[in-house]
C-alpha positions, 0 to 999 in steps of 0.5 A, a space after each residue: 253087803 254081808 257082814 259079821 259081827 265081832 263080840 265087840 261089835 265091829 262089822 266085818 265084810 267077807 265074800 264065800 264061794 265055792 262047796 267042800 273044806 272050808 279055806 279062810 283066807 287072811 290078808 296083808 297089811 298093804 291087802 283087802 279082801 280082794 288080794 285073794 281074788 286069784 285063789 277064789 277063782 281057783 280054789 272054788 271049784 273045789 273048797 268053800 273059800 272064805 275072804 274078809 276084810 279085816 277090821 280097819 279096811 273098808 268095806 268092813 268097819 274102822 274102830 277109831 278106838 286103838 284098844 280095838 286093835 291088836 295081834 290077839 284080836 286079829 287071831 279072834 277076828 278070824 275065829 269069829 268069821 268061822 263061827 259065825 259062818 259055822 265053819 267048826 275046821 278050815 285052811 287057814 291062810 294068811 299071807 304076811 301080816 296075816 301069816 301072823 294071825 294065821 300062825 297064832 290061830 295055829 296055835 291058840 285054836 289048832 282044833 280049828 285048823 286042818 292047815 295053816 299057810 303062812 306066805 309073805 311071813 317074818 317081817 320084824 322077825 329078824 335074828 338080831 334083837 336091834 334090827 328087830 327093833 329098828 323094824 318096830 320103830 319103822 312100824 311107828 314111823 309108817 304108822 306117822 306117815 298114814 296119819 300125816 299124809 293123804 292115802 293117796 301119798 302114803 300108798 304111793 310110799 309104801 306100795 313102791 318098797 323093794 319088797 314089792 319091786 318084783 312084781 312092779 317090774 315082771 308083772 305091771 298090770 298085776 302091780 298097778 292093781 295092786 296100788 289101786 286097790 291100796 289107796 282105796 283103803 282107809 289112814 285111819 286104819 292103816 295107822 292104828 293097825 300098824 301101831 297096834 299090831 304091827 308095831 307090838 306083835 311078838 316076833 317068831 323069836 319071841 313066839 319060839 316056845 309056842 312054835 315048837 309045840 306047832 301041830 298043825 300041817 304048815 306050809 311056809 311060802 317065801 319069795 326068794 327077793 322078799 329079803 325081809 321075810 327070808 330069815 324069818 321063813 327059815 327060822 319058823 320051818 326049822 322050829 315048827 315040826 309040821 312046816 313046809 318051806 317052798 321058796 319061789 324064785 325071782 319073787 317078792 312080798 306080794 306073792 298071792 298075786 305074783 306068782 298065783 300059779 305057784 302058790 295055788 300049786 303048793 295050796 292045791 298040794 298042802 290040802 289033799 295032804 291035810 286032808 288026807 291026814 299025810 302031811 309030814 312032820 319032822 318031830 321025832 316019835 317019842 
């Protein structure tokens, strides 16, 4: 299994495919390596396209230390993977928790990105500060419930939430893999990511300053039934000057495998652009 390894030693799984500008793929919480699968096949054709797991989903290593784990470390796992693979620019995309990481390579590592695409992105980013702390302690309460509870229960709880509803009933065998693939993953993981990350990750509120000096080429995409990600969705295209927002009807949370067409149209769109140098930005000249 090809692996990397972070500058704290944990081993991380990744799969490439594919020849031209690299596309670094990053995934959800409920995800793996394998949610990208629809846009590796696609993408491939023209783009070195990476996918990893990120720390705490097998086949890449469990820290069972929750030092190990945090929203700055999931940013430098992600440079990590492209230096390690001599990637020096990349697409970055990430989908929902991994739209966050994305968001922060953006802006901690803009040299390294040619875009970033955050899908899926703004859960706990809420206007309201107490709804944005219930959010935080639903984190802590999901995180109780993969230490307590088997896989098996606990994906069966958190793969059936409204977000994901639409596909479970416009797409059933896309959905049904969905869950397989997630009780495959690890509690121990899944726990200590969410309290961690999850639980402690700034808030685009929070992360506002930093978002207006946005530079990179940004597409923002958001199912129109993924209610808890909507507000977030508008919020960061209307703070960061280079953001896109496309909103894809009749959809929910799991988008890169619900709408696959869809959202490899709008990738297929923000590339050429950025590769191009002709994505727009609303920034005013000075």
């Amino acid at each position: 299994m090809p692996k990397i390894t972070t500058a704290d030693g944990t081993r991380l799984y990744y799969e490439e495919a594919g020849a031209g500008a690299p596309v670094v793929f990053v995934h959800e919480f409920a995800g793996d390596y394998r949610t990208f699968e629809p846009q590796m096949r696609f993408f491939t054709r023209t783009h070195r396209c990476v996918t990893y797991s990120q720390r705490g989903y097998p086949p890449s290593d469990v820290p069972s230390e929750p030092a190990r784990y945090g929203q700055e470390i999931a940013r430098s796992d992600v440079i990590a993977v492209m230096d390690a693979l001599g990637i020096d620019k990349a697409h970055v995309v990430g989908h929902s928790m991994g739209a966050y990481t994305a968001l922060h390579v953006g802006i901690r590592h803009p040299q390294r990105c040619i875009s970033v695409t955050a899908a899926g992105c703004g859960w706990g980013s809420l206007p309201d500060p107490a709804a944005r702390e219930g959010m935080r302690k639903q984190a802590l309460e999901n995180a109780k419930m993969f230490s307590e509870k088997s896989m098996a229960e606990s994906a069966a709880i958190y793969g059936d939430g409204a977000m994901r509803h639409p596909q479970k009933f416009k797409d059933p065998r896309g959905y049904a893999e969905f869950m397989r693939m997630l009780a495959e993953h690890s509690p121990q993981g899944h726990a200590l990511t969410m309290t961690m990350l999850q639980a402690k990750r700034p808030t685009f509120w929070d992360m506002e300053a930093d978002l207006r000096q946005f530079s990179v080429p940004l597409l923002i995409v958001v199912g129109d039934e993924d209610e808890s990600c909507l507000d977030g969705s508008v919020f960061l295209k209307r703070i960061a000057a280079t953001a896109a927002l496309f909103v894809v009807p009749r959809s929910g949370h799991n988008i890169p495998t619900e709408e696959p067409a869809a959202f490899n149209a709008a990738l297929a769109d923000l590339f050429a652009a950025a590769e191009a140098g002709r994505w727009l930005s609303h920034r005013k000249p000075k």
